[in-house]
C-alpha positions, 0 to 999 in steps of 0.5 A, a space after each residue: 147568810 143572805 135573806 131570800 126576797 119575797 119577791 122576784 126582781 125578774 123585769 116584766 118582760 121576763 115574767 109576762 112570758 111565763 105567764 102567757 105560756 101557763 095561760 096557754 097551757 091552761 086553755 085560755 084563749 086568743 091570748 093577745 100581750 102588750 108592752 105599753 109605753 115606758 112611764 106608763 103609770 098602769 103597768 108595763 105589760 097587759 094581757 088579754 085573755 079569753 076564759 069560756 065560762 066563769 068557772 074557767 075564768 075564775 080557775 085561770 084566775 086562781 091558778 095563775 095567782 099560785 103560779 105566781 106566787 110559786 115564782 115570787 112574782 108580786 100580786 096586789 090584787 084580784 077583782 072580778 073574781 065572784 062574778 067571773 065574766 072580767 076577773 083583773 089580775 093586778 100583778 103590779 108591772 104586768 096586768 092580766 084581764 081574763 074575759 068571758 067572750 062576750 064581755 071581752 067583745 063588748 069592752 074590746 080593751 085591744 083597741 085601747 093598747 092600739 098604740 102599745 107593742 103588740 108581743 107574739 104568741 108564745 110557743 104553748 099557744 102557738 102550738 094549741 092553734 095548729 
């Protein structure tokens, strides 16, 4: 009898989709997705997302961390969380920043991966902009 892993070894390229396609579907907003460059210390792909109230950043946040967690996916952590205008979703190799619009405005974290792979809109999303 084999032992079930605790987590996925599904690469990130494979979990960042998942995850951006729930984002969508949960009504986040301008969802923008990077590949960093490979060695990158941080992660291996950041997404951005805009939330429109604490308590719809703070949802996202929870609902994703139970997708996750339903999809063995490894957390590390959650900050931001009580106050909800930057929730950061540590998912080891893929990071998630859920922002209220103004926050996400005044930090313009995009303009830091301007040198990153930008990866496209999933279909949820491109269908919540039609």
């Amino acid at each position: 009898m084999t032992k079930e892993k605790k987590y996925s070894t599904l690469p990130a390229s494979e979990k960042a989709p998942v995850m951006q396609h729930w984002l969508a579907e949960h009504k986040a907003r301008d969802l923008a997705v990077f590949q960093l460059p490979e060695g990158n210390p941080l992660a291996d792909i950041v997404i951005i997302a805009s939330a429109s109230s604490a308590r719809h950043a703070r949802s996202l946040a929870d609902g994703l961390s139970e997708m996750c967690k339903q999809e063995k996916f490894e957390i590390l952590r959650t900050e931001g969380y009580q106050e909800g205008q930057w929730v950061l979703v540590d998912l080891n190799d893929v990071i998630v920043h859920i922002f209220q619009e103004p926050v996400r405005e005044l930090y313009h974290l995009e303009a830091l991966w301007a040198g990153a792979e930008a990866l496209p809109a999933t279909a949820a999303e491109g269908k919540e902009n039609l």
